[in-house]
Structure formats: structure tokens, C-alpha cells
C-alpha positions in Angstrom: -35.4 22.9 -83.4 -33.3 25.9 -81.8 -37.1 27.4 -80.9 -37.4 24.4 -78.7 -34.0 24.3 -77.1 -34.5 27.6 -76.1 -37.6 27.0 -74.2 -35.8 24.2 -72.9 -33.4 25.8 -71.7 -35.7 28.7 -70.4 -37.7 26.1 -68.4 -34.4 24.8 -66.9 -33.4 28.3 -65.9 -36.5 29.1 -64.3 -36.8 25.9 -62.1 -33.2 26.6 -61.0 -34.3 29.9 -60.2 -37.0 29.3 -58.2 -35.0 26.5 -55.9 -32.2 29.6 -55.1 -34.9 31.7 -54.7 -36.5 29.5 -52.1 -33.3 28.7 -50.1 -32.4 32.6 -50.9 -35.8 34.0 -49.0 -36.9 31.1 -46.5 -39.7 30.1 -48.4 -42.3 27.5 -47.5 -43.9 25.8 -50.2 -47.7 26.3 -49.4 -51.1 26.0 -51.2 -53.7 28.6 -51.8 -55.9 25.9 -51.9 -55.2 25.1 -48.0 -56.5 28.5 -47.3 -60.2 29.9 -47.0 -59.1 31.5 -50.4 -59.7 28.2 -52.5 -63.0 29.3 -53.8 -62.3 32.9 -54.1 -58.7 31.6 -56.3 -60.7 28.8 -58.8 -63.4 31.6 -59.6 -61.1 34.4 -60.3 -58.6 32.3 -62.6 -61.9 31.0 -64.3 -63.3 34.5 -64.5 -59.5 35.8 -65.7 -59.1 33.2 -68.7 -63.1 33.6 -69.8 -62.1 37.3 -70.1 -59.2 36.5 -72.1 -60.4 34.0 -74.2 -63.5 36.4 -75.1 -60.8 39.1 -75.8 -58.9 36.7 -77.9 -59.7 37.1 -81.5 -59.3 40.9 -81.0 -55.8 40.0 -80.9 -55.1 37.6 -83.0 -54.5 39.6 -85.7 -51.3 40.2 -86.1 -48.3 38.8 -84.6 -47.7 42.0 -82.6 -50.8 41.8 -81.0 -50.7 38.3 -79.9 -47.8 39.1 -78.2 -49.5 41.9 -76.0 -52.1 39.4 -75.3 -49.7 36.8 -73.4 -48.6 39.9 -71.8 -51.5 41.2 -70.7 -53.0 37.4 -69.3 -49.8 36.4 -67.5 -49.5 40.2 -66.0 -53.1 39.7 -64.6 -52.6 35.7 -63.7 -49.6 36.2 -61.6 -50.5 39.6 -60.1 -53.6 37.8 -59.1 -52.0 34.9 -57.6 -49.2 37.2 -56.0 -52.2 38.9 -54.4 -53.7 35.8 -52.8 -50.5 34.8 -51.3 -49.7 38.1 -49.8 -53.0 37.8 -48.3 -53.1 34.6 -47.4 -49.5 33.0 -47.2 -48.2 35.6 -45.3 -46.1 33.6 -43.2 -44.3 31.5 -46.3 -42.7 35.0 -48.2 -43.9 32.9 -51.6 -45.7 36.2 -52.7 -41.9 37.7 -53.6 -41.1 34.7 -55.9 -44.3 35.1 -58.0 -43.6 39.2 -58.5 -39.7 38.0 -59.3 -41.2 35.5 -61.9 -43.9 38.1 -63.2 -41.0 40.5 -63.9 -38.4 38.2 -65.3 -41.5 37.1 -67.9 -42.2 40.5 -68.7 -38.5 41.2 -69.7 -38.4 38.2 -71.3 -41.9 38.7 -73.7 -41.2 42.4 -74.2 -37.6 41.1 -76.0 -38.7 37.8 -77.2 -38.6 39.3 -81.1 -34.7 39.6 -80.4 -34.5 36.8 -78.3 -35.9 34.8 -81.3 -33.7 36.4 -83.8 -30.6 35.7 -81.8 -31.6 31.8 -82.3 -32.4 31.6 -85.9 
């Protein structure tokens, strides 16, 4: 139960950071998918989570490991995606929110042991 209120309340923090962050920086809400990028983004997520999921039992061994492996897909998901919309949402600033959110998840899975201590 306090497992799930946490991620409640993470989820609640996070879309409240993301509204401040858009009023913050000016940022337009656009699509990748309105750009000539649309192909180029659906085959390199699809080509990121085969990798992944072929990489998966390799990591599944442990708890420790499995950890590393969230880290390691998100890290490449979002760099990927903040790449795209440098690239091709230059005028909307939304590249800046996805590298905030990539390092805000990466402190947040590198202490998620003591985070989930501190609720149990």
C-alpha cells in the first residue's frame, strides 16, 4: 500500500513539474510525430526496446541488476527523444524538459533502495 502511494505521489509531482516547467521556459507543446522525424522516432524506439528486451534476462538476475536495466532503457529512451526534439522542435524549448525529467529519474532510480526503505 505505501509502495503505491508513493508512486502516486511521484506521478503527481512530476505532472506538476512539468506544467511549471512549461510556464517556467515558454514551452509549446509539440509532436515529433508532426515533423519529418516520425519514421526516423517509431523505428528507433522500436529498435531501443528490441535491444532491451533481448538484453533482458541478462539482468534479471538479481534485484541489483534489474535496477541498472531501467536505468540504462530510460537513460537511452529519453536521451533519444531529447535528441529529436532538439533537432526538430527547436523552436518549442521542449528538449530542456525531457533532459530535466531524465535527470530527476536518474536521481530518483539511483536512491530508490532508500527511497523504498524510508516507506516501509
Amino acid at each position: 500500500m505505501q509502495i503505491l502511494l508513493f508512486i502516486v505521489v511521484i506521478t503527481i509531482l512530476f505532472f506538476i513539474l512539468e506544467k511549471v516547467l512549461d510556464k517556467l521556459f515558454g514551452i509549446e507543446k509539440k509532436k515529433i510525430s508532426d515533423t519529418p522525424a516520425k519514421n526516423f522516432n517509431r523505428w528507433g524506439r522500436c529498435i531501443l526496446l528490441v535491444i532491451f528486451l533481448c538484453m533482458l534476462p541478462f539482468f534479471y538476475t538479481n534485484e541489483t541488476n534489474i535496477k541498472w536495466y531501467w536505468i540504462f532503457y530510460i537513460t537511452s529512451l529519453l536521451c533519444f527523444q531529447a535528441i529529436l526534439e532538439w533537432k526538430y522542435l527547436k523552436d518549442s524549448k521542449q528538449y530542456i524538459k525531457t533532459i530535466i525529467f531524465l535527470i530527476l529519474y536518474e536521481i530518483m532510480m539511483f536512491n530508490i533502495d532508500y527511497l523504498f526503505s524510508f516507506f516501509n
